[in-house]
C-alpha positions in Angstrom: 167.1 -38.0 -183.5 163.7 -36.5 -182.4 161.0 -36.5 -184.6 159.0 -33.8 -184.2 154.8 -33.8 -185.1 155.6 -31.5 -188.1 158.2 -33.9 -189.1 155.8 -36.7 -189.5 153.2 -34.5 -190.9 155.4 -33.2 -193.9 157.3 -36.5 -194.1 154.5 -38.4 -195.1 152.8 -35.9 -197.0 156.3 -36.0 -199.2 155.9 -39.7 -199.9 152.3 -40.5 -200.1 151.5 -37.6 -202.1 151.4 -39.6 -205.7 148.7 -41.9 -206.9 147.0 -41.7 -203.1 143.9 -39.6 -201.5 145.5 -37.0 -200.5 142.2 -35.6 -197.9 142.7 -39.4 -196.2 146.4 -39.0 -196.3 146.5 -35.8 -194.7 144.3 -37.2 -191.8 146.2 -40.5 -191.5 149.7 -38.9 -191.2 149.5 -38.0 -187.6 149.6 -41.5 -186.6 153.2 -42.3 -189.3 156.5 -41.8 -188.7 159.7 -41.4 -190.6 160.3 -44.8 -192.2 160.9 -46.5 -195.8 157.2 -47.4 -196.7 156.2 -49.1 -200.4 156.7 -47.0 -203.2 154.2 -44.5 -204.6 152.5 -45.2 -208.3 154.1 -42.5 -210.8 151.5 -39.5 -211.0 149.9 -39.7 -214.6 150.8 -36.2 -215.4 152.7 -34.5 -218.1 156.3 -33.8 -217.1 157.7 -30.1 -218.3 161.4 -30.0 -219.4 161.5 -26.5 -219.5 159.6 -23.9 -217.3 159.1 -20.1 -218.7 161.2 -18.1 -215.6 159.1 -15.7 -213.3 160.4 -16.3 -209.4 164.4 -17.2 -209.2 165.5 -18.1 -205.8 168.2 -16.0 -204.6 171.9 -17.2 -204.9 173.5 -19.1 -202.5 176.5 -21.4 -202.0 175.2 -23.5 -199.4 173.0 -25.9 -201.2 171.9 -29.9 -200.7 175.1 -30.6 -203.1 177.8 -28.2 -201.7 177.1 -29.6 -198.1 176.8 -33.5 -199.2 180.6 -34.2 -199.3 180.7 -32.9 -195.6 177.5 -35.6 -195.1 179.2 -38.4 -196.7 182.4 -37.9 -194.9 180.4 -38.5 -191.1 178.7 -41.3 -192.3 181.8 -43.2 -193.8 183.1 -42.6 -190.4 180.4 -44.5 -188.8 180.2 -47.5 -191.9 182.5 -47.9 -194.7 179.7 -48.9 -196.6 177.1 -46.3 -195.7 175.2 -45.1 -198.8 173.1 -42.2 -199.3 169.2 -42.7 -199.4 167.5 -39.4 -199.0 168.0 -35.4 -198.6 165.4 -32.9 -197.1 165.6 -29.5 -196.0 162.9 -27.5 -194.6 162.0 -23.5 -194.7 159.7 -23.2 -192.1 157.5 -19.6 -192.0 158.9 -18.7 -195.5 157.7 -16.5 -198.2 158.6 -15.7 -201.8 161.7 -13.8 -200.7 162.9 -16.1 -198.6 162.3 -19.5 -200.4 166.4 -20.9 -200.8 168.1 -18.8 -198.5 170.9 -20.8 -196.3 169.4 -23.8 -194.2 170.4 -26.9 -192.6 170.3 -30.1 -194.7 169.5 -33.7 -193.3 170.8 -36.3 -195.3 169.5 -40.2 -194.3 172.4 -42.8 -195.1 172.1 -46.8 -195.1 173.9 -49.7 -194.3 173.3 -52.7 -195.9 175.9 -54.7 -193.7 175.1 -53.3 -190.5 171.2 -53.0 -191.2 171.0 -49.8 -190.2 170.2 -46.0 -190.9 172.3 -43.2 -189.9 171.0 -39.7 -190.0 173.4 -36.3 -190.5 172.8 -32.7 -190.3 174.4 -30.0 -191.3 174.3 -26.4 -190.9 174.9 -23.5 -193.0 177.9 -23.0 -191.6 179.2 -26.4 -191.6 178.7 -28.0 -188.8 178.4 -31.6 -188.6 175.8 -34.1 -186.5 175.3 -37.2 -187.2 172.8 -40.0 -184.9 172.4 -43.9 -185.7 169.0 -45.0 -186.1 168.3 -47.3 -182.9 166.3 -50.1 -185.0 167.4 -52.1 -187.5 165.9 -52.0 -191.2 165.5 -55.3 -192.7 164.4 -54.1 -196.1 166.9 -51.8 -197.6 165.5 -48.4 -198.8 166.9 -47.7 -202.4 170.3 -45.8 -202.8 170.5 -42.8 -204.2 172.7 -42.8 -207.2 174.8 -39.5 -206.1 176.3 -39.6 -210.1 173.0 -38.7 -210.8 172.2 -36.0 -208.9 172.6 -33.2 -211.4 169.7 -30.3 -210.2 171.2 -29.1 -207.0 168.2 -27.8 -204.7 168.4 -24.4 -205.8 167.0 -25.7 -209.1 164.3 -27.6 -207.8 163.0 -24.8 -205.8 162.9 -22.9 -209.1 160.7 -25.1 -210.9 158.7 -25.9 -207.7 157.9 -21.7 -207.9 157.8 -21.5 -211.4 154.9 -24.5 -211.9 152.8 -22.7 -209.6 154.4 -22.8 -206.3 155.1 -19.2 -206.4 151.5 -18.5 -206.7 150.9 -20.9 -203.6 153.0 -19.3 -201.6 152.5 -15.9 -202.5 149.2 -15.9 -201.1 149.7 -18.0 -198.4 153.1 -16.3 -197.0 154.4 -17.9 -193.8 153.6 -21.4 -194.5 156.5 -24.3 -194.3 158.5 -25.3 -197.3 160.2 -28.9 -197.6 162.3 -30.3 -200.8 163.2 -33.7 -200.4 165.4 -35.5 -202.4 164.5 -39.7 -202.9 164.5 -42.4 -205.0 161.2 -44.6 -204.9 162.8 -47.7 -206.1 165.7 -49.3 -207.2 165.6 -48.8 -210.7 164.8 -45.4 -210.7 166.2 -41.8 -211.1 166.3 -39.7 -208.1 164.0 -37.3 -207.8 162.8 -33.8 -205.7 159.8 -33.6 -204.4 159.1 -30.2 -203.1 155.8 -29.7 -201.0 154.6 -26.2 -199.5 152.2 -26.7 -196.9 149.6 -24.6 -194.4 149.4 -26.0 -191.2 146.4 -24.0 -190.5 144.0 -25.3 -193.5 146.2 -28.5 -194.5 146.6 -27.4 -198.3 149.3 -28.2 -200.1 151.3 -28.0 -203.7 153.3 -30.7 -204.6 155.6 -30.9 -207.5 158.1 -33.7 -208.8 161.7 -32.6 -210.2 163.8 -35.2 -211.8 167.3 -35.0 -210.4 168.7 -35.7 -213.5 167.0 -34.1 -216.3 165.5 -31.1 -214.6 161.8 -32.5 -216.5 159.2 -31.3 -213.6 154.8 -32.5 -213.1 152.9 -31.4 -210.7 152.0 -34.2 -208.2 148.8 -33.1 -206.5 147.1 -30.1 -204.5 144.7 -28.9 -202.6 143.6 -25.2 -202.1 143.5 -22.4 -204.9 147.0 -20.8 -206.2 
């Protein structure tokens, strides 16, 4: 699998966003890759169950959860014991309109026995690729309880808008877009975190969604809404 500059540069900006610097962070990311570093602290922010409604994204069927089962079906092909570690999908040039229309989904997958990640895409339409990870990982990222995953990406994005993202994006129209879904350790709930973010002036708005409850903080910014 080819990891593109952008990839890194979202990538890390996903998980070092909480309790780091982010004007460091942004500057250090060129040099990381896509790998399972130490957790981030948890942001000492306020979570919000329940968000007033202004921006809905529009409806779709192909989601991160309607196009798991096809996921999880190429990686127990490649190891019966492959578990799911992490989700991401990316809208790159988006806008307000466009946020959650129908986009590829890479899902990351571990194997304890074999020591090993496996990665798997797949496409709107359904199409299916999956590539082992050449090196081996020693220390095991956390699996991502799928029973409970209950805030499908659709959801996410919504409260991602509705806590201030909309206004980020709405001024900013054309920048990239990226919801990832993680767990930072094992005894923890998965959770989104959903990041817009100008290439051209490096700000960003980060928010964190639990994937269970729905209960959503703003992580960090930089840059006016």
């Amino acid at each position: 699998m080819n990891i593109t500059r952008r990839d890194i540069l979202l990538v890390f900006v996903i998980w070092g966003l909480v309790g780091v610097l982010f004007l460091g962070a942004v500057v250090a990311l060129r040099e990381i890759g896509f790998g399972t570093g130490p957790a981030p602290q948890q942001p000492n922010v306020t979570a919000t169950p329940t968000l007033a409604t202004a921006y809905t994204p529009a409806p779709s069927e192909v989601t991160a959860l309607t196009l798991y089962p096809l996921a999880q079906k190429e990686a127990s092909g490649w190891r019966n014991d492959a578990q799911l570690v992490s989700c991401r999908g990316t809208w790159e040039q988006t806008a307000i309109n466009l946020v959650g229309k129908p986009i590829e989904w890479d899902y990351r997958f571990y194997s304890a026995e074999a020591k090993l990640l496996y990665f798997v895409t797949v496409t709107p339409g359904g199409r299916v690729n999956g590539t082992q990870h050449l090196g081996s990982v020693n220390r095991p990222p956390p699996g991502l309880p799928v029973d409970d995953w209950q805030v499908d990406s659709p959801a996410a994005l919504a409260n991602w808008l509705n806590a201030g993202g909309g206004h980020f994006l709405g001024s900013r129209p054309g920048i990239e877009l990226v919801a990832q879904l993680s767990v930072r350790s094992a005894d923890s709930d998965p959770e989104w975190t959903v990041v817009g973010y100008d290439r051209s002036t490096e700000d960003y708005f980060s928010v964190a969604v639990q994937a269970r409850t729905g209960d959503t903080a703003v992580l960090a910014q930089r840059g006016e809404l």
